[in-house]
Every structure is written in C-alpha cells, then in structure tokens.
N, C-alpha and C positions, 0 to 999 in steps of 0.2 A: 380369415383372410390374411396373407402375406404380403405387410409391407416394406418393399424395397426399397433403402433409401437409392438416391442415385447423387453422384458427386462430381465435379465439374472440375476436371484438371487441368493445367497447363500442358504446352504440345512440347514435346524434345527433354533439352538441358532442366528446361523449368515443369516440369512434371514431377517430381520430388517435393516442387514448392506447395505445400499445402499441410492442410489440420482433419482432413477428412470432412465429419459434416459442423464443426467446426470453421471450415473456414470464408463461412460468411460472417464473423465477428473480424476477422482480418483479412481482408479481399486483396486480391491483388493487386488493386490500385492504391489502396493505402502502405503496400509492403513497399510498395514502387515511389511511392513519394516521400516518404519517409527518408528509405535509401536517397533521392534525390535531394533531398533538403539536407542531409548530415554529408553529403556527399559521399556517399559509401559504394555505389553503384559502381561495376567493375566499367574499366574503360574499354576491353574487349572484353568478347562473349570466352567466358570460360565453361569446361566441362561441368564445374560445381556455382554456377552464378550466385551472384547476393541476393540475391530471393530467396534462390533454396535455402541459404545461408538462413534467414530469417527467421522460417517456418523449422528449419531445423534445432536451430535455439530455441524457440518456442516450445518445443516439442520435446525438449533437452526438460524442457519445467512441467509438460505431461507425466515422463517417467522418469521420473527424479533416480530411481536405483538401478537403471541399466546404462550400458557403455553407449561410447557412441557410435560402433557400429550395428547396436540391436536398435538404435532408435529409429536410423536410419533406415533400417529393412523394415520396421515399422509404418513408415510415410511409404515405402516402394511396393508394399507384399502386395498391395491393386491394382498394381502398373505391368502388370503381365501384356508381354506382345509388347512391348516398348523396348526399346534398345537402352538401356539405362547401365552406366558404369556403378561397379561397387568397389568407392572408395575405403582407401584406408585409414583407420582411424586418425591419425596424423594428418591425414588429407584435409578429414574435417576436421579436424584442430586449427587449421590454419585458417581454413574458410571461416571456423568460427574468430579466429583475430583478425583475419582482414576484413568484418564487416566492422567489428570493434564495437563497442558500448552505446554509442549517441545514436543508432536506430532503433534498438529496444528504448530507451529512454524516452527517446519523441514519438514511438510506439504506445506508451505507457503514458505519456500527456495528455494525448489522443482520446485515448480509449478508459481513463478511468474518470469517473465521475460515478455520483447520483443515479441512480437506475432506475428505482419507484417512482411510478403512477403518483399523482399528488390524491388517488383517488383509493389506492392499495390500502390493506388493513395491513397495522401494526407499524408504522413507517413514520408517524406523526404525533406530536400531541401535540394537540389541539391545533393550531396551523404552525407549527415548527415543525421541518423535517429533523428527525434529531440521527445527530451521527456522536461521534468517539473516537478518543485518541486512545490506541491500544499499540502495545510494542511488546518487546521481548530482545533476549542478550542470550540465546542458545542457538544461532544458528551458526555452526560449525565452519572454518573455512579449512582448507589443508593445512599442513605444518610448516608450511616455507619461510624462506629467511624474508622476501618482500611481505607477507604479511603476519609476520609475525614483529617486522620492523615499523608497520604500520596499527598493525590492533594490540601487540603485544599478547601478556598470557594472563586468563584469571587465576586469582589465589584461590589456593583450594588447603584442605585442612594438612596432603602433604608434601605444599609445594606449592605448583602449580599446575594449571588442568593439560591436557595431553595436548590439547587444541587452542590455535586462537580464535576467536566468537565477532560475532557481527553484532553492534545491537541495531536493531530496526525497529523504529517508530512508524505509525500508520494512523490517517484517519479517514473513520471506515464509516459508513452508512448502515446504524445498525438494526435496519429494519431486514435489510438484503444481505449485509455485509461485503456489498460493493464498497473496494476501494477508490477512497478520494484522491488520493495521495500517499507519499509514502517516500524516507529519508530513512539511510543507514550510515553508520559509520565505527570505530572504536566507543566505545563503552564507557570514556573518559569525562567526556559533556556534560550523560545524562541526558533521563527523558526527556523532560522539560525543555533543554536547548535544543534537539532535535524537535520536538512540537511543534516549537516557535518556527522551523520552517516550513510549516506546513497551516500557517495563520493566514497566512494568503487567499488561502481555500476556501475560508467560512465566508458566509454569506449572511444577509440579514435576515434570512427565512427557518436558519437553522439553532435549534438546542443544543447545546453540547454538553455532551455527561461525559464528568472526567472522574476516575477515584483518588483514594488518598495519594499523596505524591505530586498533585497538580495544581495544589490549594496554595501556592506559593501567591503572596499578594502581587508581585509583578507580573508574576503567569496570569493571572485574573484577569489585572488591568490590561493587559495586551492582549486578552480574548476579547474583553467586554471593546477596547479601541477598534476591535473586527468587525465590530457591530452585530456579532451574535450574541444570542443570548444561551446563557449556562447555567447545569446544575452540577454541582460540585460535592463530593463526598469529601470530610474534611477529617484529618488525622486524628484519632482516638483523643491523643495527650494536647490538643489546641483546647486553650478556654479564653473565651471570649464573653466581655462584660453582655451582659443582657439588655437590650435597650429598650423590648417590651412585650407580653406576653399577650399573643393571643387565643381566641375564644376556643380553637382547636386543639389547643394543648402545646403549641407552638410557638417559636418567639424568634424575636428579632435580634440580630448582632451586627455590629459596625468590622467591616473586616478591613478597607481602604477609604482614606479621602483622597481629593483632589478635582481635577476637571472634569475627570470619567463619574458617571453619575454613582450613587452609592451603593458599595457592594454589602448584602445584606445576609447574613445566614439564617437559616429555616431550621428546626431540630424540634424532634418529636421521639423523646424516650431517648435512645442511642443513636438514631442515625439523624445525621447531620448533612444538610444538604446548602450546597449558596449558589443563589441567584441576583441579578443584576434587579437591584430595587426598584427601577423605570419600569421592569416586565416582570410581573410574578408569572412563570410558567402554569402555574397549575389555573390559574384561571382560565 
C-alpha cells in the first residue's frame, strides 16, 4: 500500500510559507505571532510576506549547503498551478533582514524545551530528568570586518585560523537531545560563563551531567542555588582531602562550604563524579 502524505498550504503570497510535513511543529499561527510580538509583520502585504520570510530561514538551517535560490525552489517545487514569483537571491536577502533576528529567537523560546514522556526509556534516573550542558567553538562565520571586529580570529600554530568562530553553548535533554536552551557569542568568556546563562532553565526535577571544565566551585554553587541536582566529572590533576570511605569502594570530598548545602565528590578508581550532598543521585 501507498501512503501519501498530503500537506496543507497557504493560498497566494503565503504559499511558500511552509516546512512540508514539518510544518505542524511550526503552524501558521505561531509564525504569525511571533512575527506580531517582535513586530516584524510587514505593514502591507508584500509579494515575499514575513511568513515566507520565516519558514524560509527555517528552511535556510534544513539545507545548510545550498544558496538561497535552491532553497527556495525547494518550499515552491509542490506549488505547481500557483502563480508564485521566483525571487532573486538578493530579494531574499532582504526579506531575510527585514524580518531580522527577534522572530527566530521568540520562535526558539517557544519551541525548545524538554520533549520526553516522564514515562520514556532512557531519559531519567531515577526520578531526575537528566539533561547537559554541551558546546563547541568550530562553527564558522564569514570573514568580514563586523565579525571579525566582534569574534576576532583563533590562534592557530601559523597564525591565525582563515575564519572567525562562534562558540555556542547548549543545554540539551540527553535522553532526546532536545534543546533546552542555547547561548553563543565570541570564544573570550568561556564555557562556563555562557552556562550560567542558561541556569535559568534547570528545574528541581532535573540532573545535570557536566564534564571536566565545569567543576569550577562557583559554577557548582550556582547550579546547586538552581535547585538542581548534579553529577559532575572533575578534572584529572584536582585532589581533594578525603573525608570518608565508603563500603563500595567510594568516598567522600569536601569541594565548597557555605549556605548552599555541601558539595560532595564520589570517586571510584579514576572517575570522579560530584553531587549535591542533600541528594545522592544514584539512590
């Protein structure tokens, strides 16, 4: 048997606006309010509306390696029998700046969270949903003078690299690897200060596994002040007095004092993990 899907488009100018069967994760009514909340929404009906605009940026991060007049025949190649114009690339360049930044963003508000069933396999232990703060410093932007006056250039062994870089931070849901959230900027900060904008997010239901790099005792305490609870991978060369060994081969360490209750490390052979002393995870 042959199934068909079928897909439900707009009439005229906004018929372009769409994801195919995709886009019942972004319906029209959310492209629509979005645009209306950032004020993005054209004041006349133009031939390229900010809808299409939307769906067409969108669709720009479906196929990352083609221009943007292949994208665009892409959204249009099922719109046969429609009177539909084929813009010049510059055309959408424009539409792409005149919707501007703040409708993907409040797009991206919207729509990222948590995805798993509290009932799904592999998504929890024990009743924490456990998510991750995961990044990276390799995503490439052009070579122009604004962003290279804003991210600058990494050092490289002759020089420096061809490209200026993005670093982006993310904290992701890593049962789904749905994103929670997510912060980029120059590479200057560091992980860890891009994290912390993304502290907001945790919740009291959630674990969070971070690896080396994130063992920083203020980073701790301003996870542990989120009221989640964490397990933490702690950098090779940290030695931390022992405060007591238990039956499993495992023992206890003092990592901070203060208000925040005591943070405690777990180590068994080589890996080293810490959690918040009030909640041992693994119970």
């Amino acid at each position: 048997m042959t199934v068909i899907p079928t897909i439900t488009v707009a009439a005229g100018v906004f018929a372009p606006g769409h994801l195919g069967e995709l886009t019942w994760q972004v319906p029209f009514e959310l492209a629509d309010s979005v645009l209306e909340e950032t004020r993005a929404r054209e004041q006349r009906l133009r031939d390229l509306p900010s809808r299409a605009g939307v769906y067409f940026v969108l669709a720009l991060g479906l196929f990352p390696g083609l221009g943007y007049g292949v994208v665009w025949q892409k959204l249009t190649a099922g719109l046969q029998g429609q009177d539909l114009l084929c813009p010049s690339a510059k055309a959408l360049r424009d539409l792409r700046r005149r919707i501007g930044t703040a409708p993907r963003k409040a797009l991206f508000e919207v729509l990222a969270g948590p995805v798993a069933q509290p009932s799904a396999p592999r998504v929890r232990f024990g009743r924490f949903r456990t998510v991750a703060f995961d990044g990276c410093a390799s995503v490439r932007v052009p070579d122009s003078r604004p962003n290279r006056a804003w991210l600058g250039k990494l050092k490289a062994a002759l020089g420096v690299t061809g490209y200026p870089a993005v670093e982006l931070m993310t904290l992701v849901e890593t049962g789904t690897r749905a994103l929670i959230g997510a912060v980029s900027g120059p590479r200057a900060p560091g992980e860890t200060a891009y994290a912390r904008q993304l502290l907001h997010l945790l919740t009291a239901d959630m674990l969070v596994l971070t690896d080396r790099g994130f063992d920083a005792a203020g980073f701790l305490e301003a996870v542990a002040a989120a009221k989640a609870q964490f397990l933490a991978r702690l950098t090779a060369t940290r030695r931390l007095p022992v405060m007591a060994r238990l039956d499993d081969g495992t023992f206890v360490d003092r990592v901070v004092r203060g208000d925040q209750p005591e943070l405690a490390v777990v180590a068994q052979g080589r890996a080293r993990e810490v959690f918040r002393a009030d909640e041992d995870p693994r119970a």
